[in-house]
C-alpha positions in Angstrom: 9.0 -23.6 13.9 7.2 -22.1 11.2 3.6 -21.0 12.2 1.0 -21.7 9.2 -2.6 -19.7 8.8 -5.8 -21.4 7.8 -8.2 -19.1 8.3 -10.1 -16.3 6.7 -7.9 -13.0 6.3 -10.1 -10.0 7.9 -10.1 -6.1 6.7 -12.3 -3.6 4.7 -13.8 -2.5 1.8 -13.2 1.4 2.0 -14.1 3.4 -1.4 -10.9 2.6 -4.5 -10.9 6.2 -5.3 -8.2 5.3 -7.6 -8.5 8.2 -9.9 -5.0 8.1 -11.2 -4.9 4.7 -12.2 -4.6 5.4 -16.0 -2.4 8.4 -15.6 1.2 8.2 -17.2 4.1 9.0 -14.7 5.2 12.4 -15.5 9.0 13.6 -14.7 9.5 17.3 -13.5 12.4 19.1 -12.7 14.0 22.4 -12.7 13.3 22.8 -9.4 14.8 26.1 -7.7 15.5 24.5 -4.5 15.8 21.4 -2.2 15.8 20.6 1.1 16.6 16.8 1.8 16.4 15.6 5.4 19.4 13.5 6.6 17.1 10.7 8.4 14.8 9.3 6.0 14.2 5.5 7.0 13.6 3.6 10.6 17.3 3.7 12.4 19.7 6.2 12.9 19.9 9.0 9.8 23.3 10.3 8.4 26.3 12.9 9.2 26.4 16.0 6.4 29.8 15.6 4.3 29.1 19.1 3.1 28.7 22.7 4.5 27.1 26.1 3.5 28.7 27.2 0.0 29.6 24.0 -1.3 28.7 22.5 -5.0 27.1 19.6 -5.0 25.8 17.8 -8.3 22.9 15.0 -8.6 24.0 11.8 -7.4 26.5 13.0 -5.1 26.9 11.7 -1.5 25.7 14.1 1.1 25.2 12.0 3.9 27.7 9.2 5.5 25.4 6.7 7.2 25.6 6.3 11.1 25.7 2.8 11.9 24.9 -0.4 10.4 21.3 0.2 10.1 21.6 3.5 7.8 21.8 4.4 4.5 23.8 7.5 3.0 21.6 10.5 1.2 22.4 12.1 -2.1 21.7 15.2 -3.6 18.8 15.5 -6.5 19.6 18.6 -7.9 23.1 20.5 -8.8 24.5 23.7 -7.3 24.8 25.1 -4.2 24.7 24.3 -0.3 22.4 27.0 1.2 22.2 26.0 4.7 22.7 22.8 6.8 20.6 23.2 10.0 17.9 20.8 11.7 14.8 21.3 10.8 11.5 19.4 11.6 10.5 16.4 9.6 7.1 15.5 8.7 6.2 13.1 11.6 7.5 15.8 14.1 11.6 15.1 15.1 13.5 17.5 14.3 16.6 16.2 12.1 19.5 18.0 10.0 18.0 19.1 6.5 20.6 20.2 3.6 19.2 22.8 1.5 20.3 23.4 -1.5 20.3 26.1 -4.4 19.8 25.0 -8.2 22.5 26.1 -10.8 20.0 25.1 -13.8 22.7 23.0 -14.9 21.4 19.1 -13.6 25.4 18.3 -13.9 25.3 14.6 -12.8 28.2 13.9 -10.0 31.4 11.2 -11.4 30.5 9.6 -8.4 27.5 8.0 -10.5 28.7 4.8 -12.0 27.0 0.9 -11.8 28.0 -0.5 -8.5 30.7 -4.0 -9.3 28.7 -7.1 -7.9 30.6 -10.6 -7.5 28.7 -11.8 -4.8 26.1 -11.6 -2.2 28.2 -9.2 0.2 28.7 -6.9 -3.0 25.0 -6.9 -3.5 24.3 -5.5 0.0 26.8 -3.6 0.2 25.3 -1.9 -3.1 21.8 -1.7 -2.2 23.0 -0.2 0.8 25.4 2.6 -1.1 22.3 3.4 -3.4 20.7 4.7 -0.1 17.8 2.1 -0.8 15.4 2.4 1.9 11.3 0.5 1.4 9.4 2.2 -0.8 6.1 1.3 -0.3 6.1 4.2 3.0 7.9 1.6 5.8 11.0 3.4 4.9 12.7 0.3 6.1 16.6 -0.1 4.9 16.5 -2.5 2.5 20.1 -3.9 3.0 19.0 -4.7 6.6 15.9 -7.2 5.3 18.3 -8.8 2.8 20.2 -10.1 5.4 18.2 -13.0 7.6 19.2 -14.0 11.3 21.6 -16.5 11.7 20.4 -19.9 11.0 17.6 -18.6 8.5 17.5 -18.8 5.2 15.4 -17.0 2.8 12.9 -19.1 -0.1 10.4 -16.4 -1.1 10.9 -13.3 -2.8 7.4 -11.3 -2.6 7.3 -8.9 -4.7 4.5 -6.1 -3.1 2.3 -4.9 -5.6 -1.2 -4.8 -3.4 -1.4 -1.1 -3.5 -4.0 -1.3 -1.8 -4.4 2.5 0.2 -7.2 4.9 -1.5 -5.8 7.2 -4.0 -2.4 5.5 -4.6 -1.6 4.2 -8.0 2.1 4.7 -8.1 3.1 1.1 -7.8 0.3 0.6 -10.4 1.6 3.0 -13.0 5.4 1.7 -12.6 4.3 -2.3 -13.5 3.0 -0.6 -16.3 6.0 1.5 -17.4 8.4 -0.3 -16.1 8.3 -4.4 -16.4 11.5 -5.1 -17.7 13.3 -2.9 -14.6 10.9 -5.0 -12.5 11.4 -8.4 -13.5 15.0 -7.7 -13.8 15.3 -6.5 -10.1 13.4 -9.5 -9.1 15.9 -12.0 -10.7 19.3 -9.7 -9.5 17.6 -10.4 -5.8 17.1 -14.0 -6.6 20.6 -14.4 -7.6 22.4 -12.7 -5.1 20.4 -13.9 -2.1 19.9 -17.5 -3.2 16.1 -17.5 -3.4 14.4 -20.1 -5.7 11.4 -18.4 -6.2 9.4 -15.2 -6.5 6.1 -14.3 -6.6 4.5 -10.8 -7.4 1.4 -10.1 -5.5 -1.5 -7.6 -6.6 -5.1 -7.0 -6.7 -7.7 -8.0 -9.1 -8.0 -4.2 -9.1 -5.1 -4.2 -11.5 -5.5 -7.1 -13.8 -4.3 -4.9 -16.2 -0.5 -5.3 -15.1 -0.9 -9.2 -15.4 -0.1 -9.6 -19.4 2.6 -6.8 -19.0 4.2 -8.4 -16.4 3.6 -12.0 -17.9 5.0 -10.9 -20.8 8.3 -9.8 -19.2 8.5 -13.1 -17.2 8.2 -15.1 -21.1 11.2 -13.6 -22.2 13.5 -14.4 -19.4 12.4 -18.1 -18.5 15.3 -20.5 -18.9 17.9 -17.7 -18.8 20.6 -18.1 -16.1 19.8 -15.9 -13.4 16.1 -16.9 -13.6 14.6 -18.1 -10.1 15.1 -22.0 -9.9 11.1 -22.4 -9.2 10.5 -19.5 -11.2 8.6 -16.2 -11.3 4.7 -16.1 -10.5 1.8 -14.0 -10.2 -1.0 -13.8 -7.9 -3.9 -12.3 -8.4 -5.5 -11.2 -4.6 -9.1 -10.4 -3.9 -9.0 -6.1 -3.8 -9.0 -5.6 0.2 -7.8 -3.8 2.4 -4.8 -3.9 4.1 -3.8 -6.6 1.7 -0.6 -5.1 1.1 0.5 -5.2 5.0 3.5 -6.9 5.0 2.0 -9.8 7.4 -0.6 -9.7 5.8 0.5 -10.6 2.3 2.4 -13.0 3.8 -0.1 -14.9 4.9 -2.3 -14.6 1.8 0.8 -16.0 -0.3 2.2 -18.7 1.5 0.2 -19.0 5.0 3.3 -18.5 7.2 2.4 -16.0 10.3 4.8 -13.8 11.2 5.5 -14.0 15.1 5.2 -10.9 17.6 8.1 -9.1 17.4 9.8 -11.2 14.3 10.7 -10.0 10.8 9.6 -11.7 7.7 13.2 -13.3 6.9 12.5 -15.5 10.5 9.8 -16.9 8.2 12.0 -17.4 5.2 10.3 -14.6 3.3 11.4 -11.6 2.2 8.9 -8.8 0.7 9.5 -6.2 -1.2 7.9 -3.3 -2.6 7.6 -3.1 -6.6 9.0 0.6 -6.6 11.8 -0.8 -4.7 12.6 -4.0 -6.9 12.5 -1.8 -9.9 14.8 0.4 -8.3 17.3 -2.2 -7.3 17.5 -3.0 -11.4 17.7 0.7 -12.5 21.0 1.3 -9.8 22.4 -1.4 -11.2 22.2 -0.2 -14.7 23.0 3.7 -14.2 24.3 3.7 -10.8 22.1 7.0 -10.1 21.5 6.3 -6.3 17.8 7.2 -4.7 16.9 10.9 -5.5 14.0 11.0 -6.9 10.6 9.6 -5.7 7.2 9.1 -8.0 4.6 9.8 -6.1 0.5 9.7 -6.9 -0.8 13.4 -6.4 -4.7 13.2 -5.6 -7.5 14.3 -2.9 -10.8 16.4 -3.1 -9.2 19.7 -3.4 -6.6 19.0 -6.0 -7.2 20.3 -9.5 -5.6 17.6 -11.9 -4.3 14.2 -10.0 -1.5 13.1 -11.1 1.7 10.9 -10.7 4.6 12.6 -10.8 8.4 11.8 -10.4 9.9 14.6 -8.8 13.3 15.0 -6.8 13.7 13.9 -3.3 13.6 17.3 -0.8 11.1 19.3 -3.7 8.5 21.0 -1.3 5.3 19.8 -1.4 3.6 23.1 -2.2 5.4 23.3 -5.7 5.0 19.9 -6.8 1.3 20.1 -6.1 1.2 23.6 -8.2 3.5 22.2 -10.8 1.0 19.2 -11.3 -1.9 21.6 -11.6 -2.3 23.3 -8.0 -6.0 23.1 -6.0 -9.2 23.8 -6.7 -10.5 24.2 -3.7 -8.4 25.2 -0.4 -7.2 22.1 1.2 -8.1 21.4 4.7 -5.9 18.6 5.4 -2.7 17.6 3.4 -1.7 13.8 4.3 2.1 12.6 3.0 0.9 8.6 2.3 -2.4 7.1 2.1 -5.5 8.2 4.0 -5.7 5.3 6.2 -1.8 5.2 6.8 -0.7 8.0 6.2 0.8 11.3 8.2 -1.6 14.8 8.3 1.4 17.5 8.1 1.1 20.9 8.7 3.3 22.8 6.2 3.8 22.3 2.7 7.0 23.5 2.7 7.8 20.4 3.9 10.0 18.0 1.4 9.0 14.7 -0.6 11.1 11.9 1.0 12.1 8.9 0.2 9.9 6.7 1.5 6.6 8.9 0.4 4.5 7.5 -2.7 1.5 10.6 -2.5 0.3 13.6 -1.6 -3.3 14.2 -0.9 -5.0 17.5 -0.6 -8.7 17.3 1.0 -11.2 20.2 1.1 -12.8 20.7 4.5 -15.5 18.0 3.5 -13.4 15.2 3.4 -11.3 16.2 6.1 -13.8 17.3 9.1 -13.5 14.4 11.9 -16.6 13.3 13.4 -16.9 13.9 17.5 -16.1 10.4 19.1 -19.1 9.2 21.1 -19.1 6.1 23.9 -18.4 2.7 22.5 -21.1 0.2 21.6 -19.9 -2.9 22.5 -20.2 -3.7 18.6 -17.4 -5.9 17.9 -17.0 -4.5 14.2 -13.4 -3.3 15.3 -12.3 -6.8 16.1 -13.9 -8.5 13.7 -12.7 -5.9 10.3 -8.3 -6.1 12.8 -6.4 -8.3 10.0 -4.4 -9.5 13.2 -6.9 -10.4 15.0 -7.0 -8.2 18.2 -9.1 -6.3 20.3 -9.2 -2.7 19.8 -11.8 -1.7 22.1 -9.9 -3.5 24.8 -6.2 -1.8 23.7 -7.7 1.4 23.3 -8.9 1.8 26.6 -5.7 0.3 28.2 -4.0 3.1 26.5 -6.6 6.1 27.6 -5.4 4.7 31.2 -1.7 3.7 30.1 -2.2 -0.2 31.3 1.4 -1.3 30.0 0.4 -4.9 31.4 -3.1 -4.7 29.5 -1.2 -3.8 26.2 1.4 -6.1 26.5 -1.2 -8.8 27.8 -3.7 -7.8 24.5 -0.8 -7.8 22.4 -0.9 -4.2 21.3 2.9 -4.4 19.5 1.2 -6.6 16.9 -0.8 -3.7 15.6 0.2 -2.6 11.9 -1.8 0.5 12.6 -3.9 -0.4 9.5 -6.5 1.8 10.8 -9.4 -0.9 10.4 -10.9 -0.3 13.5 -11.0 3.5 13.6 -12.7 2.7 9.7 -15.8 0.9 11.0 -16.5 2.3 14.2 -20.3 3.4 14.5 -18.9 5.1 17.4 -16.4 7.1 15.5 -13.7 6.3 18.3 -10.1 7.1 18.0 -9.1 3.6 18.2 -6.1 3.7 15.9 -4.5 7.0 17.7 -5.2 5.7 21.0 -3.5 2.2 19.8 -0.3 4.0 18.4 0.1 5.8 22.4 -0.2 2.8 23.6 2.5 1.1 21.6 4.6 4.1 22.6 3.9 3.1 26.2 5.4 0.1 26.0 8.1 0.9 24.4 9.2 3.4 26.5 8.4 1.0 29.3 11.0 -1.4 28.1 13.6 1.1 28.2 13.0 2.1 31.7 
C-alpha cells in the first residue's frame, strides 16, 4: 500500500546566500599530493590493492569493495604511493587513507575505457565499478538504490535539483554547463531500469536552468531510449529542505515514504543531478569518480567559487588555490550550513560525496548559549516530517529509547529546522542525532 500526502509541506525560509550562483565551474589540478580515504559512502569501505612505492595513474582501481553494499575507489592523480595507513575521516572514524605523491605527468590508467552495457545487470554492475556513490552529500551507493526489493518496481525517476542548502550552487552551475550529460544520464537510467518517466525537480530560485534543460529535453523527444511518458520539469517553491529526499517525494508525486523504507518501496527512485550527469559522462569516457565540483563560499573566504578538484585534494589548498581567506575562519563546515559536518583540520581531503567548503569568520560561527525551552511549538510546526522536537530532544538528554522510538525519532532527516527557529537557541538537532544513536545501538543489544 502506497501512502499518499495531502497536506501542506513544512520547513524554512533561512537567508539564499547563494553567492556563487553565476560563477563558472573552474577545473584545477596539479595538485602535489592526495590522500583518498577508502570508505567514502554509507556501508562498508574498501580493501587497498596497492602498497607504499607503488605507481598508480588517474583512474586506476585502488580500492576492492567489501561487500555488496561498496563501491571500489580510484586514484585522481598519477605517481606514487606514499603511505597507506588509517587515518581519521571527517565525521570522526578512523579509516585507511592512500596517500599519494604527484609525478606531474596526469598519465590516465588503460584501465579507463566505457563500461559494455546489454542490459540492466550490466548497468549496475557499471555504476557500481565507476565507484558511484550519491552526490548530493548522502553518500549513498548508487547501485544499491537502483535495485528495488523484491516485488517492487520502480515508475519515477526524480531527478534532485532542489539545491536547496545556503551557499551551494554546484548542482546549479552543472544544469547550466552540463544539459546534454544530464538529460543523457536521465534517459540511460530510464532505459536500463525500465522507468517510464522522469521528472527534474528544482527551485524557482533557479529558473534560469529551465530553458537550458528544456532545450536539451526538445532534441531528444521521440528518440528511442526516451522515457515512455517522457521527461518533465518542476518548478518548486524555494524552501527549505525541499531537496530532502522525502521530502521531494512528496512535493512530486505525494507518496510518503514509510519509517524505516527506501524510496524504491514507493516506486521512486531520486537522484542527485551531479550524480545523473555523472552516470552519462562514465559511460562516455569510462573515467570512474575522481574528481568532485564543489561550491567554495562562507564569510571569511576571499573569492567564492566552484571548483572541480580531485577527490583526496586537502581542503587547505583548494581553498588557497580558489583565492585563500580574508579573514581567519572560525569554523570550516564540509556540506551545507544546516547539514553539513564542522571539521577540525584542513588537511583533511575533499570526498566524494562533498559538494562545498565553507569558511566562516568568528561572526558567523559563534553559537548562541541555549536557554530553557518555551513551550513555543515553532520547532514542530517549521519539522518537514512532522515531529516533535521538544519532546525527542528531551528523551535523548535522559536516553528514553521507548520515548524515541514511541515519538518516532528514526524519521528525523536531521534537516536542522528545529535548531533554525528556536527562540530558545536549543540544541535540538544534536540532541536528536544522540538519540537516533540510542536506538540504534539499542537494537543491536
Amino acid at each position: 500500500m502506497r501512502f499518499k500526502w495531502s497536506g501542506m509541506l513544512q520547513g524554512i525560509h533561512p537567508h539564499q546566500n547563494k553567492n556563487t550562483a553565476k560563477t563558472a565551474i573552474v577545473k584545477l589540478s596539479g595538485f602535489e599530493t592526495v590522500s583518498i580515504p577508502l570508505n567514502m559512502q554509507i556501508g562498508p569501505g574498501c580493501e587497498s590493492l596497492v602498497k607504499k612505492g607503488d605507481q598508480v595513474e588517474i583512474g586506476q582501481k585502488i580500492g576492492e569493495a567489501l561487500g555488496a553494499w561498496s563501491v571500489p575507489v580510484h586514484a585522481s592523480i598519477s605517481g606514487t604511493v606514499k603511505s597507506v595507513k588509517k587515518e581519521i575521516l571527517s565525521d570522526g572514524t578512523h579509516v585507511e587513507y592512500v596517500n599519494i605523491e604527484s609525478d606531474g605527468q596526469e598519465t590516465v590508467s588503460a584501465e579507463v575505457r566505457p563500461p559494455e552495457v546489454h542490459d540492466r545487470a550490466d548497468f549496475v554492475a557499471a555504476v557500481r565499478a565507476s565507484g558511484l556513490v550519491g552526490l548530493g552529500g548522502a553518500a549513498f551507493p548508487t547501485h544499491i538504490k537502483m535495485q528495488p526489493p523484491p516485488g517492487k518496481t520502480l515508475d519515477t525517476l526524480i531527478i534532485n535539483a532542489a539545491e536547496c542548502e545556503p551557499y551551494i550552487t554546484s548542482d546549479h552551475r552543472i544544469c547550466l554547463e552540463y544539459p546534454r550529460q544530464i538529460i543523457k544520464g536521465i534517459m540511460l537510467t530510464c532505459h536500463y531500469l525500465n522507468i517510464p518517466e522522469a521528472v527534474i525537480a528544482l527551485e524557482d530560485n533557479k529558473r534560469d536552468i529551465v530553458s537550458v534543460l528544456q532545450a536539451e529535453i526538445d532534441q531528444v523527444k521521440g528518440t528511442p531510449d526516451y522515457p515512455g511518458q517522457g521527461i518533465s520539469i518542476r518548478v518548486l517553491p524555494t524552501q527549505y529542505p525541499t531537496g530532502a529526499e522525502k521530502v521531494l517525494i512528496r512535493l512530486i508525486n505525494g507518496r510518503v515514504v514509510p519509517e524505516g523504507a527506501l524510496p524504491a518501496d514507493v516506486g521512486v527512485l531520486v537522484q542527485n543531478v551531479g550524480t545523473i550527469r555523472y552516470i552519462a559522462e562514465y559511460f562516455e569516457t569510462g573515467m570512474p569518480l575522481v574528481t568532485k565540483i564543489v561550491t567554495i563560499d562562507g564569510s571569511a573566504v576571499s573569492k567564492p567559487a566552484n571548483l572541480e578538484v580531485p577527490i583526496g585534494a586537502a581542503i587547505a589548498e583548494v581553498v588557497e588555490r580558489s583565492g585563500g581567506c580574508k579573514l581567519e575562519p572560525a569554523k570550516v563546515i564540509m556540506g551545507g550550513p544546516m547539514m553539513g559536518v564542522a571539521i577540525d583540520d584542513l588537511s583533511r581531503p575533499i570526498l566524494k560525496h562533498n559538494n562545498a567548503i565553507l569558511m566562516l569568520d568568528e561572526k558567523d560561527a559563534t553559537l548562541p548559549q541555549e536557554i530553557a525551552c518555551i513551550s513555543c511549538g515553532r520547532c514542530s510546526r517549521a519539522c518537514p516530517m512532522l515531529l516533535m522536537p521538544t519532546v525527542l530532544d528531551m528523551a535523548a538528554r535522559i536516553q528514553d529509547c521507548d520515548k524515541l522510538n514511541q515519538y518516532h525519532v528514526m524519521n528525523c532527516i536531521e534537516c536542522g529546522c528545529c535548531t533554525y527557529v528556536c527562540p530558545s537557541k536549543r540544541y535540538l538537532l544534536q540532541n536528536i542525532r544522540i538519540g537516533k544513536t540510542i536506538v540504534r545501538q539499542a537494537s543491536k543489544s
